[in-house]
C-alpha positions in Angstrom: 5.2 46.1 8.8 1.5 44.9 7.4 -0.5 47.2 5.2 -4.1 46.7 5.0 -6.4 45.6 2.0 -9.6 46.2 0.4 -11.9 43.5 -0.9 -11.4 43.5 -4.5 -7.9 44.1 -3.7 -5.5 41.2 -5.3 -1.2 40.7 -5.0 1.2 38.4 -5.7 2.5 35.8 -3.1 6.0 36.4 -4.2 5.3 40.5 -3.7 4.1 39.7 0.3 7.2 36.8 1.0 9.6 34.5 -0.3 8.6 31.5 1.4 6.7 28.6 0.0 5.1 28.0 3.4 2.0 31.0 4.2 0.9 31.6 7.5 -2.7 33.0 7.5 -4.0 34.1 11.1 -8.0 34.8 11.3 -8.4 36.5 14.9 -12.2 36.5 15.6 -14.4 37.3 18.4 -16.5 35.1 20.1 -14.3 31.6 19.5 -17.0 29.6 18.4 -16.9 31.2 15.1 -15.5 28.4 12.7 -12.7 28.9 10.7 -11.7 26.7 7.4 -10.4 26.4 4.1 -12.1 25.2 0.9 -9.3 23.8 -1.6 -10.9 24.0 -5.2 -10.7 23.0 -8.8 -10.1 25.3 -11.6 -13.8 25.5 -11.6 -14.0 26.6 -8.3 -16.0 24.0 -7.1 -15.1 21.2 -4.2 -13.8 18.1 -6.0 -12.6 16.5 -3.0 -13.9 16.8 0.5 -10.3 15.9 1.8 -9.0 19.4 0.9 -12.1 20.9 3.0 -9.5 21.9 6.0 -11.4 22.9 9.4 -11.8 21.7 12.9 -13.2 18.1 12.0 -10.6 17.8 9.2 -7.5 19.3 9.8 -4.8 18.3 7.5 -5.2 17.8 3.7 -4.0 13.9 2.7 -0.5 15.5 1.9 -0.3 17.9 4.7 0.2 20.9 2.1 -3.5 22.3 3.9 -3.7 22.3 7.9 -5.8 24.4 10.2 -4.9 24.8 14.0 -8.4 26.4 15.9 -7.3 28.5 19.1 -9.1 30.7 21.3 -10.2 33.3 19.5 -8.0 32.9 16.6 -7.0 29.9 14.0 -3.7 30.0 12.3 -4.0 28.3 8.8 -0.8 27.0 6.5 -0.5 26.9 3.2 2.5 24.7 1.7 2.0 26.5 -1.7 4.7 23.9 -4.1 3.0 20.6 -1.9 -0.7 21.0 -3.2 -1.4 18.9 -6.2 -2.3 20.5 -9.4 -6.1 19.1 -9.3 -6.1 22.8 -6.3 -6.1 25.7 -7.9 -7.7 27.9 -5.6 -8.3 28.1 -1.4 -11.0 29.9 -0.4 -10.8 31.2 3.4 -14.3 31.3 5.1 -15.2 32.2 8.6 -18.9 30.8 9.4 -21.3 30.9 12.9 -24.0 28.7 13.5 -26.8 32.1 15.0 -24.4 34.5 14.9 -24.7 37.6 12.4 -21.3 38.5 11.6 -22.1 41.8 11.2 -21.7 41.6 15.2 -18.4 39.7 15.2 -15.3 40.8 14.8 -12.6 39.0 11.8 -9.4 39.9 11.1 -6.8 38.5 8.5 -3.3 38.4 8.6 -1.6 37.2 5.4 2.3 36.1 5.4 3.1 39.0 7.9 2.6 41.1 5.1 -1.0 42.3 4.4 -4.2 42.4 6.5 -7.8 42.2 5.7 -10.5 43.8 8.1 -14.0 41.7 7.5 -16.1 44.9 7.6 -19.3 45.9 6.2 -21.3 42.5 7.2 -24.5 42.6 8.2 -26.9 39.7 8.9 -24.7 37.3 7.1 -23.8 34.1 9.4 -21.0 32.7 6.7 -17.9 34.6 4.7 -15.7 34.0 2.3 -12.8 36.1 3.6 -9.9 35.5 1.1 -9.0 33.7 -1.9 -5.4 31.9 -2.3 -5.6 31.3 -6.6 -3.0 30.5 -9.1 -2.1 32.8 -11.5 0.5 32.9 -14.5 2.3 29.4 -12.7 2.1 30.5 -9.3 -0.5 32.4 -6.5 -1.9 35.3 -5.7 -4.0 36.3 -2.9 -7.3 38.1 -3.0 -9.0 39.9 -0.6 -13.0 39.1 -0.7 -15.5 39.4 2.0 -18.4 37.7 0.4 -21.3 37.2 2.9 -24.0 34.7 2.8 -27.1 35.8 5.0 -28.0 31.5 4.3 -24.8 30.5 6.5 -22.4 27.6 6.0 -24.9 25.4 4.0 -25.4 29.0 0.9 -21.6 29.0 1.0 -20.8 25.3 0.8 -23.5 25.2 -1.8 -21.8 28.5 -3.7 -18.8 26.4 -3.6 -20.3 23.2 -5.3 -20.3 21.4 -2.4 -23.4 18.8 -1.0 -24.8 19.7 1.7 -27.5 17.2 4.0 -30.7 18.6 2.7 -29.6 18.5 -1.4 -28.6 14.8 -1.5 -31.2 12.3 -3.1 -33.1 10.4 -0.7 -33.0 7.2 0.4 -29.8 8.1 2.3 -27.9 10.9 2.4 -24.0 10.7 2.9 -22.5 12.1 6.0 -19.9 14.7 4.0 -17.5 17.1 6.1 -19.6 19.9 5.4 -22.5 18.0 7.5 -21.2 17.0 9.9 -19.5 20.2 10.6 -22.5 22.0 10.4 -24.3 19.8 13.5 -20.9 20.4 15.5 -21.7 24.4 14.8 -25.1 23.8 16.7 -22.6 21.5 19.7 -21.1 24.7 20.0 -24.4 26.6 19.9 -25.6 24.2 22.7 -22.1 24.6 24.5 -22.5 28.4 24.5 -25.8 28.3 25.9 -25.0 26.3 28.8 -22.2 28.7 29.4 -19.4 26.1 28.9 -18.4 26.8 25.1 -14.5 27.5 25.9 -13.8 23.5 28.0 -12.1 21.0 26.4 -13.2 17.1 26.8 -12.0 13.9 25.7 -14.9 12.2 24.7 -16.2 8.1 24.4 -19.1 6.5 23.2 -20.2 2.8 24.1 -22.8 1.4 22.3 -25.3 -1.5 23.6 -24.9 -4.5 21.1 -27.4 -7.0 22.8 -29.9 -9.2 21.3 -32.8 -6.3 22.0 -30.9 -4.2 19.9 -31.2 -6.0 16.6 -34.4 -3.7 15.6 -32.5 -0.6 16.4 -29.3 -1.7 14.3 -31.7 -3.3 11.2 -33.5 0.0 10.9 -30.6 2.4 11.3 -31.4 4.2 14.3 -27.9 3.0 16.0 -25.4 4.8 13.2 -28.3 7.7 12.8 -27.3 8.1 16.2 -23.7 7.5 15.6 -23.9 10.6 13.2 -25.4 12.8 15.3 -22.9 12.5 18.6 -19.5 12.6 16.3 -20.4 16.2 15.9 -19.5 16.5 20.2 -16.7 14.7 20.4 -15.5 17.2 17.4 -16.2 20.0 19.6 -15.0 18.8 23.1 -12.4 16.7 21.8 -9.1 18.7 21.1 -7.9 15.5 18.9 -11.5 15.2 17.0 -11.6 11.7 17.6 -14.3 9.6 19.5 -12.8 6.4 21.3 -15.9 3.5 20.8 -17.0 0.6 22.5 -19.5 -2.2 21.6 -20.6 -4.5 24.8 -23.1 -7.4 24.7 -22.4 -10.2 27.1 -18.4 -9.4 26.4 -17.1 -6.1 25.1 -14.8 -4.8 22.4 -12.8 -1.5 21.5 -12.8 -0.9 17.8 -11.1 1.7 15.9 -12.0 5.6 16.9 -14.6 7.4 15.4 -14.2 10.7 13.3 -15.7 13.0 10.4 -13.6 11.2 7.9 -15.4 7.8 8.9 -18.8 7.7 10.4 -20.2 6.9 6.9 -21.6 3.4 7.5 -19.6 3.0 10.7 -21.6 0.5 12.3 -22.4 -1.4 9.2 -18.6 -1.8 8.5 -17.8 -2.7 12.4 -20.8 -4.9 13.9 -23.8 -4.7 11.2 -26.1 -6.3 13.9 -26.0 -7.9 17.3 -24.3 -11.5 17.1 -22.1 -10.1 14.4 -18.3 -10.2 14.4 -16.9 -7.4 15.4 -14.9 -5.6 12.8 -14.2 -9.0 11.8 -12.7 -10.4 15.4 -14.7 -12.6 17.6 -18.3 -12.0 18.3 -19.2 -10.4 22.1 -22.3 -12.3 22.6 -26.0 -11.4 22.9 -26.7 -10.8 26.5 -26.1 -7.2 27.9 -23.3 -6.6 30.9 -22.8 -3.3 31.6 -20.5 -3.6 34.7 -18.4 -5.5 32.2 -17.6 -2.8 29.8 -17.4 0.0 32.7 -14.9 -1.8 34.3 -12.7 -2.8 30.9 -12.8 0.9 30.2 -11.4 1.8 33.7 -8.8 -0.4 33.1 -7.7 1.7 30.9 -7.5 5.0 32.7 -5.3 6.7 33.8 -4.8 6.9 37.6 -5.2 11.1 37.8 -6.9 13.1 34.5 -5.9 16.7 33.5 -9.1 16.3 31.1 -12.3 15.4 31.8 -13.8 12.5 30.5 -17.5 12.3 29.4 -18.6 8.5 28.8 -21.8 8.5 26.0 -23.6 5.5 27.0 -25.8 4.0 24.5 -28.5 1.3 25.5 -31.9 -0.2 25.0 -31.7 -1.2 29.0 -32.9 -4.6 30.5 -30.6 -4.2 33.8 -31.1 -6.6 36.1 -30.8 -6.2 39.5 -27.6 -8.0 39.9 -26.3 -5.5 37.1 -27.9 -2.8 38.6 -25.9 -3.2 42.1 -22.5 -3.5 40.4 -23.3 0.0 38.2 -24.4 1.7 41.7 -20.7 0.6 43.0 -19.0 1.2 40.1 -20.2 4.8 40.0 -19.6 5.2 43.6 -16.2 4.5 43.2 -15.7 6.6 40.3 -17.1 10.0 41.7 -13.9 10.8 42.8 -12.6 10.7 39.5 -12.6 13.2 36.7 -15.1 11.1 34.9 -19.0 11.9 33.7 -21.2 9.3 33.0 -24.3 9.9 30.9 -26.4 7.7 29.4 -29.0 7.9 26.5 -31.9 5.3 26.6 -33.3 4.4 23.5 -35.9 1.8 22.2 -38.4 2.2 24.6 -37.2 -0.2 27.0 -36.8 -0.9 30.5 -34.2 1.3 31.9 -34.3 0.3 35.4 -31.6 1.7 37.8 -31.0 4.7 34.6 -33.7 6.5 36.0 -32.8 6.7 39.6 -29.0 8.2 38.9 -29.3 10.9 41.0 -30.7 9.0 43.9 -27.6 6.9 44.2 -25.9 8.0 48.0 -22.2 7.3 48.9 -20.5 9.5 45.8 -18.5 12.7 46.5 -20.1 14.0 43.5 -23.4 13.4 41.3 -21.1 12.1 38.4 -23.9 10.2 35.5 -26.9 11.6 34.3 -29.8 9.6 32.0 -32.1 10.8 29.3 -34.5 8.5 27.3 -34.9 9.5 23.4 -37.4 6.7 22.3 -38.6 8.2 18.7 -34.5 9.6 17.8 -36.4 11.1 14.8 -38.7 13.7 16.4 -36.2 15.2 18.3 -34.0 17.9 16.6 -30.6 18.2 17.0 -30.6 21.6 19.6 -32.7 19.4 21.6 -31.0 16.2 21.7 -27.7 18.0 22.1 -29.0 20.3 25.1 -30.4 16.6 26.7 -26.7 15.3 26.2 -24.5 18.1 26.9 -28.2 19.4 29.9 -26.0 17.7 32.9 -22.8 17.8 32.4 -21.9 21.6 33.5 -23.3 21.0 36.7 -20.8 17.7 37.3 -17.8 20.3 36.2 -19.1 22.5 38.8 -19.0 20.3 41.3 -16.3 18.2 40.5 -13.8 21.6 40.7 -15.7 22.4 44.1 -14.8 18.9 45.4 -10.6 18.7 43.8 -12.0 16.5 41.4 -10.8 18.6 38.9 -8.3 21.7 38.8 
């Protein structure tokens, strides 16, 4: 039998269970509200963004931390004698993107034992619903319910973490608390277009051609890397982003995910002509056909998931190329597989525009956007271009037996 408590409230772990192991449950209502914990220093400040435990980063490097998000509720555990002594306290936040939690409903349950109503909140978007804390050589817990009106970025910042806008120009890292904030606005976008509760596995294949060399030099390709992690995190129930590089050959290199987008593309192919990761080189021409067929290969016969396929290029298709990606679609339509190109560099992006004029598919299964200045176009909007097509291909792929 629980018993409830009050924020201000605080009781010894060893009063609410003998195990070692604590179960916390946060039940919340909508889903999309974002769960995690914060492990801290004595100072109560982040030290180490490896013990920020959420959707993009669910295990602390010993395991002692993990997070499992569900539908409407995300149970946390807590291996209390596994964390390392540099942790002494976990603070358990809850956090929405638009949302006042004043209109949500949060709910704690600690060990079984005691629960914790988030009441009270008004137009905060971000709360700090618990604290786990040592105490006398081992842990209490705390009841809080501290709001932040600012959202994720006041708390992170209340908790001495960086976030985007504090760092010292020339270049900002990408930390957790970043990139978890853009997958907040994926699941703002998401929510929008009605289709906030589907589950994706998603892939990303980026144009490494000659005519690419500007767009690598200058950054614009791993700007753009960091902005699209954020979706796979959201659609992707493993929070990892399979990625391709294709010139005149192609190449699979090692996933992408919040714990390595930092300088991703200088570390894998730093511009066009480059080795790849430090394998063989792929080449300076562009073959798209190529690269869509190696990653077919790969597939498997009959999906339970859908696939959505982020294709990034600077175009240059010629017409030979053009043919083979009109039959390559076609014969794909039938498959639980969404297409969607981005074009950037103000190129020529040939048979990309004329996607939906393709005849012969069961289904309209790619979609194009062009976003030649990256820079002027926030991330709502480039996420609502990205995400704009893809409900209407779930539509109709269930209509056709495409997908259950």
């Amino acid at each position: 039998m629980t018993r409830a408590m009050v924020p201000g409230e605080r009781a010894p772990i060893a009063a609410l269970t003998a195990k070692r192991t604590i179960e916390i449950v946060v039940e919340h209502s909508p889903s999309d509200i974002d769960i995690a914990a914060f492990g801290l220093g004595a100072d109560g400040r982040i030290g180490d963004d490896r013990y920020v435990v959420l959707f993009s980063n669910r295990r602390s490097p010993e395991g002692a931390i993990g997070i499992d998000p569900q539908a409407g509720r995300s149970v946390l555990t807590i291996a209390l004698d596994a964390l390392p002594a540099s942790i002494a306290r976990i603070a358990i936040t809850a956090a929405h993107d638009t949302l006042a939690l004043g209109r949500a409903r949060l709910s704690v349950r600690v060990a079984d034992a005691v629960t914790i109503e988030a009441t009270g909140l008004g137009d905060e978007r971000a709360v700090t619903l618990l604290d786990l804390y040592r105490h006398g050589g081992d842990w209490r817990v705390a009841a809080v319910v501290q709001g932040f009106a600012e959202g994720l970025a006041a708390l992170v910042r209340h908790l001495g973490g960086e976030v985007a806008e504090d760092a010292p120009p020339p270049a900002p890292p990408v930390s957790l608390s970043k990139v978890d904030l853009r997958k907040q606005q994926v699941g703002v976008t998401l929510a929008k277009l009605g289709i906030d509760g589907v589950r994706a596995e998603v892939l990303l294949v980026i144009d490494a051609s000659g005519s690419m060399a500007r767009l690598f030099a200058d950054g614009t390709v791993q700007e753009t890397v960091e902005r699209i992690v954020p979706v796979a995190l959201r659609l992707d129930d493993d929070g990892r982003l399979d990625t391709w590089f294709y010139a005149a050959k192609c190449r699979q290199v090692d996933p992408l995910d919040a714990g390595n987008v930092e300088g991703f593309v200088a570390r894998t192919l730093p511009y066009p002509g480059a080795k790849v990761a430090g394998g063989p080189g792929i080449g300076a021409g562009n073959n798209e056909p190529l690269v869509m067929e190696a990653i077919l290969a790969r597939e498997p016969a009959r999906r339970t998931q859908p696939l959505l396929i982020l294709f990034l290029t600077d175009g240059g298709i010629s017409g030979s190329k053009s043919e083979a990606i009109k039959d390559l679609l076609r014969r794909t339509s039938d498959r639980a597989i969404f297409w969607q190109y981005v074009g950037i560099g103000r190129a020529g992006y040939g048979i990309l525009r004329d996607l939906d004029t393709i005849d012969g598919r069961l289904v309209d299964n790619a979609g194009f956007f062009a976003v030649d200045d990256l820079a002027q176009i926030g991330d709502e909007e480039l996420y609502r271009r990205l995400l704009g097509e893809f409900p209407a291909w779930l539509k109709a792929a269930r209509a056709a037996g495409v997908l259950a």
